[in-house]
N, C-alpha and C positions, 0 to 999 in steps of 0.2 A: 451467833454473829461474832466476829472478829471484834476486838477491841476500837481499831481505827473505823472501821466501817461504825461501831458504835456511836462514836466519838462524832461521826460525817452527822449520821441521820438526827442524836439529840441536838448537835448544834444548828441545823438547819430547820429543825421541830423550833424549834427556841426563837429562832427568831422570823418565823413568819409574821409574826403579830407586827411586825417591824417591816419586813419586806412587802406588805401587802398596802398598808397605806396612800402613799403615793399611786400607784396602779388604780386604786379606788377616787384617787382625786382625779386623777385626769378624766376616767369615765364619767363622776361627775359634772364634769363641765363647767366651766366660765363662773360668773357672778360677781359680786364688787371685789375688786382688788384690795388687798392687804393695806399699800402702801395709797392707798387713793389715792394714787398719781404721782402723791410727793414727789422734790428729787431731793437731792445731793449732791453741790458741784455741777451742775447739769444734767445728773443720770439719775433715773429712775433709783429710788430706793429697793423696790424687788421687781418690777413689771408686771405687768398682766396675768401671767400665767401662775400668781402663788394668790389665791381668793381665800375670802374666808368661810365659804360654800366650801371648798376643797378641801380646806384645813379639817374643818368639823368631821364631811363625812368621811375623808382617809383616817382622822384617829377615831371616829365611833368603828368602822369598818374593821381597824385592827384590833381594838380593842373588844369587840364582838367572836372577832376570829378566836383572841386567845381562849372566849368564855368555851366557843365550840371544841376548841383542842382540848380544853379543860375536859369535857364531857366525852372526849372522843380518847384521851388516851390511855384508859384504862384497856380497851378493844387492841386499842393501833398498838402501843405498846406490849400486851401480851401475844399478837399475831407476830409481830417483826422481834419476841424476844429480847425488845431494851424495854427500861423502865425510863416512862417519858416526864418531864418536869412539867409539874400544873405551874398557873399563873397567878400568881395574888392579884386582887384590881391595881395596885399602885405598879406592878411589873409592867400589869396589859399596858395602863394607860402612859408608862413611862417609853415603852417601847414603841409603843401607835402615835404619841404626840410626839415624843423625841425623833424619831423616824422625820415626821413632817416639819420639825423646827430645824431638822439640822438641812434637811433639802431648801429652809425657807433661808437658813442661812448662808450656803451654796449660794444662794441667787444673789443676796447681800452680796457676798464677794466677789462676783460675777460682772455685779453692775458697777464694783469699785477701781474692778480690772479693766473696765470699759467694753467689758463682752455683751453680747445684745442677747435676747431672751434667746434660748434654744441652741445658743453657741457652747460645742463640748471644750472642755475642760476635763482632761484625761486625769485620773485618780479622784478628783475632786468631784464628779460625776456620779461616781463608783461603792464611794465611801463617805460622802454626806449626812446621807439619813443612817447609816451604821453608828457614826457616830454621836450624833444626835441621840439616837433611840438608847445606846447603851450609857452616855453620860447620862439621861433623863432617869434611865431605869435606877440607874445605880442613887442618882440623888433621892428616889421615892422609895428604893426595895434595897437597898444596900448590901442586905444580909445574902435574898436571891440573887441578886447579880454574882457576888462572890462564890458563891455556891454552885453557880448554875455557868456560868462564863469560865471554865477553867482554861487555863492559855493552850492546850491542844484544841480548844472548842473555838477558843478566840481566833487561832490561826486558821483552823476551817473557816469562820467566818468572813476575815479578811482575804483569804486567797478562793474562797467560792463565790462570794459576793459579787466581784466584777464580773465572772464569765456567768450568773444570772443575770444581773443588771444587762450586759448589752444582748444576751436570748431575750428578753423579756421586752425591751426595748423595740428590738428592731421587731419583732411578732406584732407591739403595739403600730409600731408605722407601718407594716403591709398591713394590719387590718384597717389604719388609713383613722386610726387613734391620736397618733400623736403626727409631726410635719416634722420631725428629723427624727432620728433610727440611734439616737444615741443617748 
């Protein structure tokens, strides 16, 4: 396998525990809102759509995932020829809760901006829970985030991220998952 292509598959291996979260809340569904109701100035502090049914089972869901990739990259890794990075729990759970805190914070700013739930927000859509999951990781795992995030991995991250985020997206609204495609 070529360096770059190497480079593409650990850094997308690396952060599924991240990217999966959110996808698992929404499936989840509904339950008491985060911000019960609160507002701010008049606006909802997060709205409806950030629960804490969601919250839980997007970061147990990623934080599951990593334990699977843990047990699964020995296989995946010698089949595809890289050697894949395990997850410490403080990695899993920085990356699965960080994921969901930085989407929880999106919404925060969303509703400071005066945008109503489900309103896009181009970059900030995109790169939320990225940020989130890898500030979270690095506060719990510090050593694996440096280790494991190198800035050829980071830059995959950040310029493959968006064009999953809106496949992922719009798939979730034709399957009639989510009420906007973005």
């Amino acid at each position: 396998m070529t360096p770059w292509l190497e480079t593409v598959v650990v850094a997308l291996w690396t952060m599924l525990p991240a990217y999966v979260p959110n996808n698992a809340a929404v499936l989840s569904g509904g339950g008491r809102p985060i911000d019960a109701g609160r507002t701010l100035n008049g606006r909802r502090l997060l709205g409806d759509g950030k629960t804490w049914r969601g919250t839980a089972v997007g970061t147990g869901v990623g934080v599951a995932l990593a334990l699977v990739l843990d047990a699964a990259a020995p296989a995946v890794g010698d089949a595809l020829g890289v050697p894949l990075p395990s997850f410490p729990l403080p990695a899993a759970v920085g990356l699965a809760l960080g994921a969901m805190l930085g989407d929880i914070g999106a919404s925060f700013l969303k509703r400071r901006l005066g945008r109503e739930r489900g309103a896009a927000v181009p970059g900030l859509d995109q790169l939320d829970f990225v940020v989130g999951a890898l500030l979270l990781a690095a506060l719990l795992a510090p050593q694996w985030v440096a280790a494991t995030f190198t800035p050829p991995r980071l830059l995959v991250v950040v310029v493959a991220t968006p064009v999953l985020h809106v496949v992922t997206n719009v798939g979730a609204y034709l399957l009639g998952l989510k009420n906007e495609p973005w």
